[in-house]
N, CA, C and O atoms as CSV, one atom per row, in Angstrom:
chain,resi,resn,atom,element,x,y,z
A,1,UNK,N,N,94.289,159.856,72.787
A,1,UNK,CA,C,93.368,158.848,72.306
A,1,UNK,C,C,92.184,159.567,71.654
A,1,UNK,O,O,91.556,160.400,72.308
A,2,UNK,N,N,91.830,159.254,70.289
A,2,UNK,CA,C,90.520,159.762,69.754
A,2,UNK,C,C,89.591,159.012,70.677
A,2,UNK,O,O,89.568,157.899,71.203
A,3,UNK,N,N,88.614,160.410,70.644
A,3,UNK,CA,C,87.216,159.627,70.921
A,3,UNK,C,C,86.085,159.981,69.665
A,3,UNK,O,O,85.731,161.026,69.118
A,4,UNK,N,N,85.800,158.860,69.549
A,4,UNK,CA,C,84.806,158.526,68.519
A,4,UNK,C,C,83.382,158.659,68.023
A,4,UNK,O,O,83.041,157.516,67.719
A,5,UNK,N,N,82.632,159.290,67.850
A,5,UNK,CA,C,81.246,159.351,67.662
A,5,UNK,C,C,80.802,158.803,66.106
A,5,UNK,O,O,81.699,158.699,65.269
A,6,UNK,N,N,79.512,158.485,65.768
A,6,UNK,CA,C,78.793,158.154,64.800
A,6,UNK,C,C,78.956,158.835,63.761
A,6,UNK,O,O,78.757,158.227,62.709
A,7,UNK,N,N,79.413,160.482,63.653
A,7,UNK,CA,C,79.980,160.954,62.410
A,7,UNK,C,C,81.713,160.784,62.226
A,7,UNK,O,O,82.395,161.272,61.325
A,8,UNK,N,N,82.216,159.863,63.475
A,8,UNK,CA,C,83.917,160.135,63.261
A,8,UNK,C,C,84.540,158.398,62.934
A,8,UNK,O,O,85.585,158.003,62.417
A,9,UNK,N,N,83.526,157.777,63.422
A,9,UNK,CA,C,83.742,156.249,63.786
A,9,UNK,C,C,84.198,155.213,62.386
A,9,UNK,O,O,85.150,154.433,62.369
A,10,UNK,N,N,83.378,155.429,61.446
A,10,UNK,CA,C,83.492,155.031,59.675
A,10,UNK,C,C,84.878,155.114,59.520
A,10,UNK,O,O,85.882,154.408,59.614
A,11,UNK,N,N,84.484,156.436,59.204
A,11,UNK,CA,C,85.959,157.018,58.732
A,11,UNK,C,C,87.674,156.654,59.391
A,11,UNK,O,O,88.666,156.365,58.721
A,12,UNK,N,N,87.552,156.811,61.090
A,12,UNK,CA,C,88.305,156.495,61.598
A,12,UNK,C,C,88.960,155.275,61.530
A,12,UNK,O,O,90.187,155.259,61.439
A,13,UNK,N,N,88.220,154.102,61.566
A,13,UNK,CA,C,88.373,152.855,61.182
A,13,UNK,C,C,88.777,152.536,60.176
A,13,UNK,O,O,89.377,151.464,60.104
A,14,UNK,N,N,88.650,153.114,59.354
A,14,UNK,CA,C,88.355,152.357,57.623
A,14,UNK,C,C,89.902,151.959,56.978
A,14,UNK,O,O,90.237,151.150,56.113
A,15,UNK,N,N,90.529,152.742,57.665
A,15,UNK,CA,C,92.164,152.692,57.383
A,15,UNK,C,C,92.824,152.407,58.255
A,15,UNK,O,O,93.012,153.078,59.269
A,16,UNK,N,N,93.541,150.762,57.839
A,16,UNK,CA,C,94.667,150.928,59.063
A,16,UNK,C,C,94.273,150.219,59.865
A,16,UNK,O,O,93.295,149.494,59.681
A,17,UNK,N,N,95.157,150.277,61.289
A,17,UNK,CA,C,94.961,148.996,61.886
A,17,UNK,C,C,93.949,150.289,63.443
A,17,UNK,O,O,94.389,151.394,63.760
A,18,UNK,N,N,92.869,149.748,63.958
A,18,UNK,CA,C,92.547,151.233,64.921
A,18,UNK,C,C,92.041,149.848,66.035
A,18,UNK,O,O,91.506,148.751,65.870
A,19,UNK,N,N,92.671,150.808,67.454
A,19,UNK,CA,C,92.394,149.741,68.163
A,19,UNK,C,C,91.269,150.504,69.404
A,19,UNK,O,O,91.430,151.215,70.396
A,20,UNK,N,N,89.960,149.818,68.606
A,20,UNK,CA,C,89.064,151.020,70.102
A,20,UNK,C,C,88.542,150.130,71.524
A,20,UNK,O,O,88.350,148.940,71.771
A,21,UNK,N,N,88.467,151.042,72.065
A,21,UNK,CA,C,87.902,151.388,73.325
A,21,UNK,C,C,86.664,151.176,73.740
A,21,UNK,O,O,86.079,152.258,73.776
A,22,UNK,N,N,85.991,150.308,74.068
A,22,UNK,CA,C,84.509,150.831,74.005
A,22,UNK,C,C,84.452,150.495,75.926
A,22,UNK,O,O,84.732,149.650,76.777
A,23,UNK,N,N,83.863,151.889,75.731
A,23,UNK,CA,C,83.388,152.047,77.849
A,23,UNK,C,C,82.087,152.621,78.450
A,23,UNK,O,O,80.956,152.383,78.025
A,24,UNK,N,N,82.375,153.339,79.403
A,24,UNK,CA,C,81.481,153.824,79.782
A,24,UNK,C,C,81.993,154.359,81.162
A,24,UNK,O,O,82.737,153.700,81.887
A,25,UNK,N,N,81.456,155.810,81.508
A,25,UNK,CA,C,82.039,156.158,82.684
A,25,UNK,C,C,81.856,155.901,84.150
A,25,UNK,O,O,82.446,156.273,85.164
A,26,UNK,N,N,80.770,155.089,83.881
A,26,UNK,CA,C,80.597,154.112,85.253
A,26,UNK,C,C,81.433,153.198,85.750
A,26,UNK,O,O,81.525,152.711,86.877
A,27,UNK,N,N,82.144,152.997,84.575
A,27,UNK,CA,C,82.597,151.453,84.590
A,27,UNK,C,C,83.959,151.493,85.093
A,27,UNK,O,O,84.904,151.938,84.441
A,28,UNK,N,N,84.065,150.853,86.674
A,28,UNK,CA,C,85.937,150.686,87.152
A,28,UNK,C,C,86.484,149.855,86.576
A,28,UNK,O,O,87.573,149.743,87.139
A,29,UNK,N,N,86.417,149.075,85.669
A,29,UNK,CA,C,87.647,148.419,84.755
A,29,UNK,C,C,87.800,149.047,83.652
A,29,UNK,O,O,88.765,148.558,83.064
A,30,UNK,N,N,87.261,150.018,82.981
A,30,UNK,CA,C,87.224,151.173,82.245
A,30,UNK,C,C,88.426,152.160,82.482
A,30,UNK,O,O,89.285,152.480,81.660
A,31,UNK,N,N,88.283,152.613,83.919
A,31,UNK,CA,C,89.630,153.455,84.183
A,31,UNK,C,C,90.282,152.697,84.168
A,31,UNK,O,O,91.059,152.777,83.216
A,32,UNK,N,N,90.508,151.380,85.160
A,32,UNK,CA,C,91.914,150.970,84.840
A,32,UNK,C,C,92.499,150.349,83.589
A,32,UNK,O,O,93.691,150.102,83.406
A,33,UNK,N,N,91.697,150.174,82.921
A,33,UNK,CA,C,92.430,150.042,81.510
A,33,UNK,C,C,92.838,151.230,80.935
A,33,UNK,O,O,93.897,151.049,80.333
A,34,UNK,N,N,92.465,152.309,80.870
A,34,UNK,CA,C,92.644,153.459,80.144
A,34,UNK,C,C,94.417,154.261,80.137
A,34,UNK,O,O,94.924,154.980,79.276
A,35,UNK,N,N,94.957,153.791,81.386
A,35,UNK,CA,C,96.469,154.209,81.054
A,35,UNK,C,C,97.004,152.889,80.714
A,35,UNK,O,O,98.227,152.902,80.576
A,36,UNK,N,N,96.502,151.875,80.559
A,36,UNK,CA,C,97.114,150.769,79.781
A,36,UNK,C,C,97.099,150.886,78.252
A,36,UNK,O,O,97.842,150.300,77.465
A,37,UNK,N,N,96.094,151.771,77.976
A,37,UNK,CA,C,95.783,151.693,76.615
A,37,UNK,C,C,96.446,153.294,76.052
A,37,UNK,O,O,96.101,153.434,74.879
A,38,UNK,N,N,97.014,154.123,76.387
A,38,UNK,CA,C,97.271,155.009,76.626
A,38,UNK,C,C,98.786,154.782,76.587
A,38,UNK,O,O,99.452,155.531,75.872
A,39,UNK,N,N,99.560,153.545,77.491
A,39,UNK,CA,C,100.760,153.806,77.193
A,39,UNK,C,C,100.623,152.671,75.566
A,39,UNK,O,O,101.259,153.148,74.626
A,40,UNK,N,N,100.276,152.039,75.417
A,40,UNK,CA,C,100.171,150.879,73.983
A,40,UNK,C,C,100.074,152.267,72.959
A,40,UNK,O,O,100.980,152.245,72.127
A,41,UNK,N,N,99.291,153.309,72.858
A,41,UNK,CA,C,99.058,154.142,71.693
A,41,UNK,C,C,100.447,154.692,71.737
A,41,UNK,O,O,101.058,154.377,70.716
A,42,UNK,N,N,101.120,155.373,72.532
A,42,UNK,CA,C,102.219,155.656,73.040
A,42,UNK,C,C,103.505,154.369,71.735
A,42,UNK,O,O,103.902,154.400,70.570
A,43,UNK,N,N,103.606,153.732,72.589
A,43,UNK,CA,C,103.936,152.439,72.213
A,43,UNK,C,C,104.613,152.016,70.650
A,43,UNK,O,O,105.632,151.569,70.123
A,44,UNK,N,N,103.035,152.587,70.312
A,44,UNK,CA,C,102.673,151.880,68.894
A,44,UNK,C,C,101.882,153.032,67.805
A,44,UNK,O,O,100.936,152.882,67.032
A,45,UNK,N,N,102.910,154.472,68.205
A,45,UNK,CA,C,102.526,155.715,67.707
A,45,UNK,C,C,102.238,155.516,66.051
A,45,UNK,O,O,101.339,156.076,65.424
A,46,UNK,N,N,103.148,154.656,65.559
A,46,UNK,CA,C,103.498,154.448,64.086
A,46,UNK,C,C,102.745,153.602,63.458
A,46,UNK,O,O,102.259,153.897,62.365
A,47,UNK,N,N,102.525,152.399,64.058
A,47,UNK,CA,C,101.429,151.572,63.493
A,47,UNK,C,C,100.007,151.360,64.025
A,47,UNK,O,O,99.255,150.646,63.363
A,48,UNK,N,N,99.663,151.804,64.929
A,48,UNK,CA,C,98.190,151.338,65.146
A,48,UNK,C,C,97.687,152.841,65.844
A,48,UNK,O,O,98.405,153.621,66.470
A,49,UNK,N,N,96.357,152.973,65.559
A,49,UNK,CA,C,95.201,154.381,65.901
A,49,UNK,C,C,94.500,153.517,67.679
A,49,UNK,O,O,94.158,152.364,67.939
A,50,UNK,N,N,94.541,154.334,68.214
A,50,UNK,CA,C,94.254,154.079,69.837
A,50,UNK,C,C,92.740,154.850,69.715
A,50,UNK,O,O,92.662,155.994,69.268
A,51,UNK,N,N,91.864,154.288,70.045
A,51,UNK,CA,C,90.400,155.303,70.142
A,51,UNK,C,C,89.750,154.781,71.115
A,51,UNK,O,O,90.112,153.798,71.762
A,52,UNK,N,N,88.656,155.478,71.284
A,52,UNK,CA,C,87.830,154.913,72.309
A,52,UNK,C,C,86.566,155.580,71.896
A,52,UNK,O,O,86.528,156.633,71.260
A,53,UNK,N,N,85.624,154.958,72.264
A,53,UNK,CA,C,83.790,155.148,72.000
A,53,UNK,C,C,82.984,155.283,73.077
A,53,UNK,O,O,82.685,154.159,73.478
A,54,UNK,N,N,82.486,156.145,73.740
A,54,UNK,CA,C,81.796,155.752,74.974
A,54,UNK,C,C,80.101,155.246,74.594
A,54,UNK,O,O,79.248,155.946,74.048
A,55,UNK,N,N,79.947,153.760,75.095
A,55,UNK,CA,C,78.968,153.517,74.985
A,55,UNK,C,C,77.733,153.889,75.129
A,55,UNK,O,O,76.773,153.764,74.369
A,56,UNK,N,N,77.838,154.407,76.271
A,56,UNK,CA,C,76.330,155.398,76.620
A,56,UNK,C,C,75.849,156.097,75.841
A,56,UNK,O,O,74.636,156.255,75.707
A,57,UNK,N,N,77.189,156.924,74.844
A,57,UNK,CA,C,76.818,158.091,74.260
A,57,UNK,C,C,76.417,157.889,72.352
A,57,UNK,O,O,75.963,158.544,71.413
A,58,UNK,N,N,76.969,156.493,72.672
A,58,UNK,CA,C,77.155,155.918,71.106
A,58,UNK,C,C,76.659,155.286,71.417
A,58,UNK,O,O,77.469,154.499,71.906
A,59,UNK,N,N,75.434,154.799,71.597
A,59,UNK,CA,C,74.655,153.548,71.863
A,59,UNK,C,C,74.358,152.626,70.336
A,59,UNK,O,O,74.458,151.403,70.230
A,60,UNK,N,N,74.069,153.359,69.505
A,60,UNK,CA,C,73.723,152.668,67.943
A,60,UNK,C,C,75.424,151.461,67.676
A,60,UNK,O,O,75.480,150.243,67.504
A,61,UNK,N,N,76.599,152.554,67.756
A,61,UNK,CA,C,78.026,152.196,67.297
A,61,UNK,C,C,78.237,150.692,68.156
A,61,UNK,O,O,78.530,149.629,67.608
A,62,UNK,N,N,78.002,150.897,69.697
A,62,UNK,CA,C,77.645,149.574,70.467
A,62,UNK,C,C,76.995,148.551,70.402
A,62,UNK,O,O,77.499,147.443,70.587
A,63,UNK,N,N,75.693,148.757,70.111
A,63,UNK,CA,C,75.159,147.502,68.865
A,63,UNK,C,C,75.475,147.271,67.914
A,63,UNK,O,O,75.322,146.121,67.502
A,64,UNK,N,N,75.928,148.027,67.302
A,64,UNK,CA,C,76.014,147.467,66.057
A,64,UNK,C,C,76.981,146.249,65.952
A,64,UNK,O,O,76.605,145.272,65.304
A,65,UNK,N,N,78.061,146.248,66.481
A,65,UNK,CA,C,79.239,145.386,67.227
A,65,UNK,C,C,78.869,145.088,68.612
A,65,UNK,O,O,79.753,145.215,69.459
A,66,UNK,N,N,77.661,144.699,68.988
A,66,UNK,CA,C,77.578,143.657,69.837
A,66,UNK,C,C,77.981,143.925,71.180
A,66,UNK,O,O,77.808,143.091,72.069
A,67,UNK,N,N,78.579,145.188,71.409
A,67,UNK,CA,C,78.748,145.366,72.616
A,67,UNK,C,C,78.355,145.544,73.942
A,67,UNK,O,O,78.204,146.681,74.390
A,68,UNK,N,N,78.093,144.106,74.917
A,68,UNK,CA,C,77.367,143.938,76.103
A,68,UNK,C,C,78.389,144.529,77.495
A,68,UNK,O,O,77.980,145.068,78.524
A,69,UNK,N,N,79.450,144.295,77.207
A,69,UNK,CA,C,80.235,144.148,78.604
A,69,UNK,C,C,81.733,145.333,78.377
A,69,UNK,O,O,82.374,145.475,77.336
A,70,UNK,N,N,81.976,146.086,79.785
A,70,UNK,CA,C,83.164,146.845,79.431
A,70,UNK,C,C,83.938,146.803,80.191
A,70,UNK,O,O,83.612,146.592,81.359
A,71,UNK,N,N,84.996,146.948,79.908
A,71,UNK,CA,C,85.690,147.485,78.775
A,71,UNK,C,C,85.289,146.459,77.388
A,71,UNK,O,O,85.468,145.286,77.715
A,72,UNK,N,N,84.876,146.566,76.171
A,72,UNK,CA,C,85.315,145.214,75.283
A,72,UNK,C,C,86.505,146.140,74.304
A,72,UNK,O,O,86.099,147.161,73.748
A,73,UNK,N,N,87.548,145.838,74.187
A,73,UNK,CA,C,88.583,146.395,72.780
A,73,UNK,C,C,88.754,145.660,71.432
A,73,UNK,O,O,89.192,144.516,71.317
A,74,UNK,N,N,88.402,146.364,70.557
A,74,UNK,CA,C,87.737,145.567,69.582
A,74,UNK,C,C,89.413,146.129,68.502
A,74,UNK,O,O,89.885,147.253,68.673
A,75,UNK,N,N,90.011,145.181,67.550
A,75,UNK,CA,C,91.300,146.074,66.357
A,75,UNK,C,C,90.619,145.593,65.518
A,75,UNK,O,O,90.332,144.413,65.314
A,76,UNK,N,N,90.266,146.738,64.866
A,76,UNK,CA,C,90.196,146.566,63.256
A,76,UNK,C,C,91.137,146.838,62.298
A,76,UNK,O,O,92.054,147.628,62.518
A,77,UNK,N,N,90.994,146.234,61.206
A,77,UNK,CA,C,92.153,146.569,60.357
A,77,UNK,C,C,91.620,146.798,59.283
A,77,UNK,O,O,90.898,145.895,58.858
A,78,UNK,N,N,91.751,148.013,58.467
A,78,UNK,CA,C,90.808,148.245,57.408
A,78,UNK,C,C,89.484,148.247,57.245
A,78,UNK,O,O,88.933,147.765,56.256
A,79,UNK,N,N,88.903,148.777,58.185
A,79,UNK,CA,C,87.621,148.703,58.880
A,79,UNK,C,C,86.796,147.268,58.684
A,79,UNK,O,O,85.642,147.219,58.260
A,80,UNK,N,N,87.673,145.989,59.106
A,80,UNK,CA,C,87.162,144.980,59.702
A,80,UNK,C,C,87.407,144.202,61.215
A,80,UNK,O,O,88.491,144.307,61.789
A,81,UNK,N,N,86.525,143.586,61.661
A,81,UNK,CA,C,87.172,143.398,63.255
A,81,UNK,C,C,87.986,141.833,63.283
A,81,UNK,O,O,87.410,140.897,62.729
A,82,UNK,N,N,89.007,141.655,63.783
A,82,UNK,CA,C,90.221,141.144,63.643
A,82,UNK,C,C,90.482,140.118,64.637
A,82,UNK,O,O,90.784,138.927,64.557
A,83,UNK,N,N,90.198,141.232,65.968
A,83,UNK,CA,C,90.193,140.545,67.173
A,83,UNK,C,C,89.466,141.491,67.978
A,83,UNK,O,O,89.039,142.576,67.581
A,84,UNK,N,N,89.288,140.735,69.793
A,84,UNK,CA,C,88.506,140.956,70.180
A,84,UNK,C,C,88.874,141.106,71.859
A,84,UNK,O,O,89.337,140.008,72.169
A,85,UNK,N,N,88.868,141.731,72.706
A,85,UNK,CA,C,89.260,141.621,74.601
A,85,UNK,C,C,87.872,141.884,75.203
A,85,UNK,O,O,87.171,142.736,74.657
A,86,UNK,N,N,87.450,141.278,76.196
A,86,UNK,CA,C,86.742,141.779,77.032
A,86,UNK,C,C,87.404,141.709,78.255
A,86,UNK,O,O,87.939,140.677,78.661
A,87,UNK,N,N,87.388,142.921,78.948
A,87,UNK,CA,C,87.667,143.109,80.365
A,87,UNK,C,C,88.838,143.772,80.356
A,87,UNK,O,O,89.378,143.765,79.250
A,88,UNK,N,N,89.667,144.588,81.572
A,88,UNK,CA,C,90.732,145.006,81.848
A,88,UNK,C,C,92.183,143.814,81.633
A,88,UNK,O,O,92.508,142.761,82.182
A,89,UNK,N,N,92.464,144.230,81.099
A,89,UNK,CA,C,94.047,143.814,81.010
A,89,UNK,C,C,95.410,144.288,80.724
A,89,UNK,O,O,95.472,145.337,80.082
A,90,UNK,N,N,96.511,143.730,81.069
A,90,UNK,CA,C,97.978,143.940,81.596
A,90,UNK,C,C,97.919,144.130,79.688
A,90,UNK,O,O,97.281,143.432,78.900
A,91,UNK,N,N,98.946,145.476,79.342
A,91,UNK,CA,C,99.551,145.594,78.325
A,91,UNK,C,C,99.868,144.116,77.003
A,91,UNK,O,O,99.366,144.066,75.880
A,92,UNK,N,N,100.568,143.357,77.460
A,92,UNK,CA,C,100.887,142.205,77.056
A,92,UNK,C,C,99.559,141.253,76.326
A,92,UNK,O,O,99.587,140.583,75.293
A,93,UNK,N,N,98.593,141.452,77.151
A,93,UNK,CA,C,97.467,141.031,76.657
A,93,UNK,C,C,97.288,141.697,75.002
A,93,UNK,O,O,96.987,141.005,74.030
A,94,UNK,N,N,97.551,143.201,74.962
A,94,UNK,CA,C,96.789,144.071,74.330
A,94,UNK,C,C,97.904,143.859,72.916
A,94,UNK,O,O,97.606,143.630,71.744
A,95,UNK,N,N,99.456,144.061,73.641
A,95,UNK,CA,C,100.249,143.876,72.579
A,95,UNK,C,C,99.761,142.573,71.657
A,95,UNK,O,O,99.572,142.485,70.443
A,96,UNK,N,N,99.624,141.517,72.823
A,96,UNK,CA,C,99.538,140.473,71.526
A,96,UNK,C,C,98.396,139.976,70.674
A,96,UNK,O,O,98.350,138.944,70.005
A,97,UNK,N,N,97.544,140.851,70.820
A,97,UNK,CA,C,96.399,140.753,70.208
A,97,UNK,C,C,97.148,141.930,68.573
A,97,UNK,O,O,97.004,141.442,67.452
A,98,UNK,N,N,97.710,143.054,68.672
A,98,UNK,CA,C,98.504,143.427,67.591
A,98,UNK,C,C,99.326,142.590,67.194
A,98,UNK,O,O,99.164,142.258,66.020
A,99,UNK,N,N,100.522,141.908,67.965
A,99,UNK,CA,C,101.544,141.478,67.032
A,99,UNK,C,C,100.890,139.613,66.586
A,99,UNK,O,O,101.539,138.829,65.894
A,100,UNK,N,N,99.865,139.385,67.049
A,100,UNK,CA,C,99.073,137.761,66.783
A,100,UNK,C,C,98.795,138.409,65.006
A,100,UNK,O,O,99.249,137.797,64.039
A,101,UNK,N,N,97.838,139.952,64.840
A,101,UNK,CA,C,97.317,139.897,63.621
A,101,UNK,C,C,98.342,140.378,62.516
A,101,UNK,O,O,98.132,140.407,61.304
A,102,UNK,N,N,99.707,140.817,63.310
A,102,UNK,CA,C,101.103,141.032,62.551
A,102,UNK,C,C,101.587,140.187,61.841
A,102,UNK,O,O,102.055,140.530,60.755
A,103,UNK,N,N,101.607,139.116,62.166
A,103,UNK,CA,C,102.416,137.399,61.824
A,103,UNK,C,C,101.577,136.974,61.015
A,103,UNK,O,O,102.067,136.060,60.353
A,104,UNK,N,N,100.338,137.239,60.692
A,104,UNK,CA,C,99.689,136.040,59.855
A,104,UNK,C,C,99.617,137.126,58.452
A,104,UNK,O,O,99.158,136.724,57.383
């Protein structure tokens, strides 16, 4: 999984479908999402970028997108935001937030 900072974050996004992470290492729904999101990059080696941002450390990248609560997983597609999760969730959740912006 990339991790992301303020000189990698633009760029990373801008192409493609990238599905980040935003946490913090305090945070226990943070770990347990993290091998959920981990096997999805796995998963979905071919079509979608798996990243993650740690909030603390990216505090500007976190406002800027609004980010109050973590885990939130934000997919962009062509560096726009698409869809949106807050909180830990079961794979299935995560898939269908990809294959929802697949179909249309």
């Amino acid at each position: 999984m990339l991790n992301l900072t303020k000189s990698s974050f633009e760029n990373t996004i801008a192409k493609g479908k990238v599905l980040v992470d935003f946490y913090t290492d305090w945070c226990g729904h943070c770990r347990v999402v993290k091998p959920v999101l981990e096997e999805l990059e796995a998963k979905y080696i071919n079509s979608v970028t798996v990243a993650k941002v740690d909030a603390d450390n990216e505090r500007d990248i976190a406002n800027r997108y609004g980010i109050k609560n973590y885990p939130t997983i934000v997919l962009f597609e062509d560096g726009k935001e698409i869809a949106r999760e807050i909180g830990a969730h079961p794979l299935g959740v995560f898939e269908k937030m990809i294959k929802k912006e697949e179909k249309q």
